[in-house]
Each structure stands twice: as C-alpha cells, then as structure tokens.
PLY file of the C-alpha trace (Angstrom):
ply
format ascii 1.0
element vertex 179
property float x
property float y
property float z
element edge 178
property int vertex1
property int vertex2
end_header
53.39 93.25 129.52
51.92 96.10 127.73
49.64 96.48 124.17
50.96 98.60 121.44
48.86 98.81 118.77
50.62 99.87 115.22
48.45 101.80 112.66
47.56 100.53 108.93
50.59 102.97 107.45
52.83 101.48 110.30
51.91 98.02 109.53
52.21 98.15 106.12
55.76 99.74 105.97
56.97 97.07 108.88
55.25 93.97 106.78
57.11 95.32 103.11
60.53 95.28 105.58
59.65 92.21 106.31
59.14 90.59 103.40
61.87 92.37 101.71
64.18 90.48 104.54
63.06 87.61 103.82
63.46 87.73 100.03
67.22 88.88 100.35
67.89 86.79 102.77
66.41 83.49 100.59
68.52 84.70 97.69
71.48 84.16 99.75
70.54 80.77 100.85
69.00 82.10 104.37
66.96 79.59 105.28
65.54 78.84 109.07
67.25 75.35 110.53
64.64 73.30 111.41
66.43 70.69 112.41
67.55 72.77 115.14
63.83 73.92 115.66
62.94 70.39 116.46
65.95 69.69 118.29
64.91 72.37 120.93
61.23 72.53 120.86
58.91 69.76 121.74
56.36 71.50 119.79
55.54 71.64 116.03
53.61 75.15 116.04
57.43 76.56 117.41
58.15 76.87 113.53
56.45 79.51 111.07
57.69 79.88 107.19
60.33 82.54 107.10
58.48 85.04 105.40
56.59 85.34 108.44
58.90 85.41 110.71
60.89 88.07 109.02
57.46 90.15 108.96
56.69 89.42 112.92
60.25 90.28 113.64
59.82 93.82 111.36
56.46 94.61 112.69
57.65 94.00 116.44
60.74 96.43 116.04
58.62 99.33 115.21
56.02 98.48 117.88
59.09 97.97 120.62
60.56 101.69 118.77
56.76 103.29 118.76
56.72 102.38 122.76
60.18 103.35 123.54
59.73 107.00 121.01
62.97 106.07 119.04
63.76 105.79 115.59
63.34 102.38 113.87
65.24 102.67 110.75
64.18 98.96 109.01
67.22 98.11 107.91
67.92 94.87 106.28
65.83 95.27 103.43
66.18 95.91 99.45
68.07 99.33 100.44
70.56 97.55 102.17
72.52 96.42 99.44
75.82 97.17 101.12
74.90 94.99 104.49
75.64 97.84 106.11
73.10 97.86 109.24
73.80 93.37 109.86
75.27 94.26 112.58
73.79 97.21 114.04
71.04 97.14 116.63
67.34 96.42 115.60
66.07 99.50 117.36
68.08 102.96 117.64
71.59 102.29 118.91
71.07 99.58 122.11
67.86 97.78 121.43
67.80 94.23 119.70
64.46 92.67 119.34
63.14 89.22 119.36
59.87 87.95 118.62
58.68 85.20 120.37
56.14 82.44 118.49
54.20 82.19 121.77
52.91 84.09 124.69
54.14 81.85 127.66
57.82 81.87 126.81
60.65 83.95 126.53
63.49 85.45 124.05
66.10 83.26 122.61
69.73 84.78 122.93
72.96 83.75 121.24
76.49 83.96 122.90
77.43 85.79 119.90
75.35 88.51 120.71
76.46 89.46 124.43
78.77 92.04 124.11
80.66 93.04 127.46
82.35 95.93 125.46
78.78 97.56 124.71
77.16 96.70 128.04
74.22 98.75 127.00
72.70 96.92 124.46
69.36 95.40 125.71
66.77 92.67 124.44
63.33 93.82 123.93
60.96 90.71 123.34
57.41 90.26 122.26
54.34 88.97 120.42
53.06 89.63 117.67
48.94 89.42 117.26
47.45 90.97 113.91
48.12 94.77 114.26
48.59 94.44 118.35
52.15 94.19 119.98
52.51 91.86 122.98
55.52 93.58 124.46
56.82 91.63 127.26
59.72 94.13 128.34
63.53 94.37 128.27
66.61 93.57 129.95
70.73 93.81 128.96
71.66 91.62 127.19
74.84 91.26 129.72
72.68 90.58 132.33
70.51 88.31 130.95
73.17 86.04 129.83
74.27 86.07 133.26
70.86 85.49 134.88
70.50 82.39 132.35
73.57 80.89 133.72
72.26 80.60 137.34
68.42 80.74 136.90
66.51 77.24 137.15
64.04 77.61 134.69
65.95 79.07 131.61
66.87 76.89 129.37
70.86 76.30 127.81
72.62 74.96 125.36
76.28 75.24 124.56
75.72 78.06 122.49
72.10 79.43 123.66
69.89 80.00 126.38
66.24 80.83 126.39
65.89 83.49 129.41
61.98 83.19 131.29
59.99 85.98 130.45
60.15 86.76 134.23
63.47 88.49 133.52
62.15 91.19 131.49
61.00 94.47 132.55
59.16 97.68 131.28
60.18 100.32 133.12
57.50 102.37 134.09
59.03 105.75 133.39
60.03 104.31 129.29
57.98 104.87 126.36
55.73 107.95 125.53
53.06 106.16 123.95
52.20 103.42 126.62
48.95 101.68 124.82
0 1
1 2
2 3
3 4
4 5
5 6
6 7
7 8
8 9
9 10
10 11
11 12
12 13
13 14
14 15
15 16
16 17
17 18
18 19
19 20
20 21
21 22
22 23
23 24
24 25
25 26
26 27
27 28
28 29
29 30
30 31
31 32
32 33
33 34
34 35
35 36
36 37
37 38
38 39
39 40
40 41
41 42
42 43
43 44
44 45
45 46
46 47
47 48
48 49
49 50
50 51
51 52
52 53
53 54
54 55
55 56
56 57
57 58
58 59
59 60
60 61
61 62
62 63
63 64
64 65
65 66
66 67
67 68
68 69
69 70
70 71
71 72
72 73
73 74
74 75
75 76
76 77
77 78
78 79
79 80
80 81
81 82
82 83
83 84
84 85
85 86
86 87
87 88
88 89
89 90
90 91
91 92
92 93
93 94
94 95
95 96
96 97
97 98
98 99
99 100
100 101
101 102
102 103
103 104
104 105
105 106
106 107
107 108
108 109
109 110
110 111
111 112
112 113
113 114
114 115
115 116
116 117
117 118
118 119
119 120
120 121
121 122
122 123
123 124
124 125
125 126
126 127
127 128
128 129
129 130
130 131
131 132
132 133
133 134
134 135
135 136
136 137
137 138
138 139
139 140
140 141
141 142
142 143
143 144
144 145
145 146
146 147
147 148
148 149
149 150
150 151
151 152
152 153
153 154
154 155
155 156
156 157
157 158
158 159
159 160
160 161
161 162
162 163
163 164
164 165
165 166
166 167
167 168
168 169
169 170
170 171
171 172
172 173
173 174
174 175
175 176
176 177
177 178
C-alpha cells in the first residue's frame, strides 16, 4: 500500500468531476441500490450518498493516474454529453479504478467488466482519506476474476465477487511519483 497525496488544484478539479458525475448521473435516474448494499454488507457505514462516492471515485483516479504518470482525462462529467468515454477505462487506456469505503477490504468486480479480448485491462483499488490516497495496488482484471473463483476468502455472487486485497500488487518499478 502506498500514500499519494493530491494537491489543492488536483483535488479541486477531481471533486468538480465528481460532483458533476453525480449530477448527470441523478438526472438520468442513477441512483446507488441499496437494497443490494444491504444484501451484501453486514455493515451500515458500507453505504455513502452518491455524491460522495462519485467524488471518492474521481479523486482516486487521478491519485491512481498521478502514481502511475498517466493521463487521467475525467471523463463522465458535464463535457460528456455524448457518453462517449462510459465505456472507456477510468485511467489512460487499461486502468479501471475502484474505491473502496474501507481500509480492510478489497475491490468489487462485475462479470461484465472482465474482458478476455482486452486482457490488459487492470483494477487499481484504493482509499480515499481527505487529500491522501490509500492505494492498495493492481491486478488484471482477467486474473483476478480467475483468482476469485478458486480463492477462499473472496467473496461471490452470481454476478460479482469481491477479490481480498491480498491480490493486489504495486509493482515496485510503476509510478514516478511514489509518495
């Protein structure tokens, strides 16, 4: 796990994305399922507004981008009118990023989003703590669909799985600006 720590211009640009999400995504009748929320958590603080989720998501991107020295474009915003970037990576072309509500546990991936004809898309996961990134590492998103299936201690559902954190990595020779 390393620190990044994003600056006040940084912060404020990933927080505006974030909120601009959210607000397009409300007018569209986006809404976070909270019955599912309950379903597979046994915990209440599992569940944050969704304004503040799309801001922890946006400000986690640019800290996962900021480590790894690639572009984060913040899509998904007011400028994307066209829903043009939905389906593109978070990060650059390969990374998608999840943030994760607490420390202890790991990223939440959907079968929809393990490709096997773009094996090099990975999952970046983290925390988000005021200004400071919790960056817990990466992994493909192939592989950790595969781990999942055999590992004792992630968790499944038909159309889920919640990998440990023990599956993701930083490799050591990634990221210019290790904080």
């Amino acid at each position: 796990m390393l620190t990044v720590l994003l600056e006040p211009y940084e912060y404020e640009r990933a927080r505006t994305i974030g909120l601009e999400r959210a607000e397009r995504y409300s007018a569209f009748g986006h809404r976070q399922d909270y019955a599912e929320a309950w379903t597979n958590s046994i915990r209440a603080e599992d569940m944050v507004p969704v304004d503040v989720a799309n801001v922890n998501a946006a400000l986690l991107e640019l800290a996962v981008a900021k480590h790894l020295g690639v572009y984060w474009h913040g899509h998904g915003g007011a400028l994307d009118r066209s829903k043009q970037y939905r389906h593109l990576p978070d990060v650059g072309d390969r990374y998608e990023i999840r943030h994760v509500l607490r420390e202890d546990a790991g990223p939440r991936i959907y079968e929809k989003d393990v490709d096997y004809a773009r094996p090099h898309l990975e999952l970046w996961a983290g925390h988000i703590r005021g200004a400071s990134a919790l960056i817990f590492g990466g992994i493909l998103l192939v592989d950790a669909w595969e781990i999942s299936e055999t590992c004792g201690t992630c968790k499944r559902w038909p159309d889920s799985r919640r990998i440990c954190q023990s599956h993701l990595t930083i490799p050591s020779s990634q990221g210019r600006n290790p904080q």
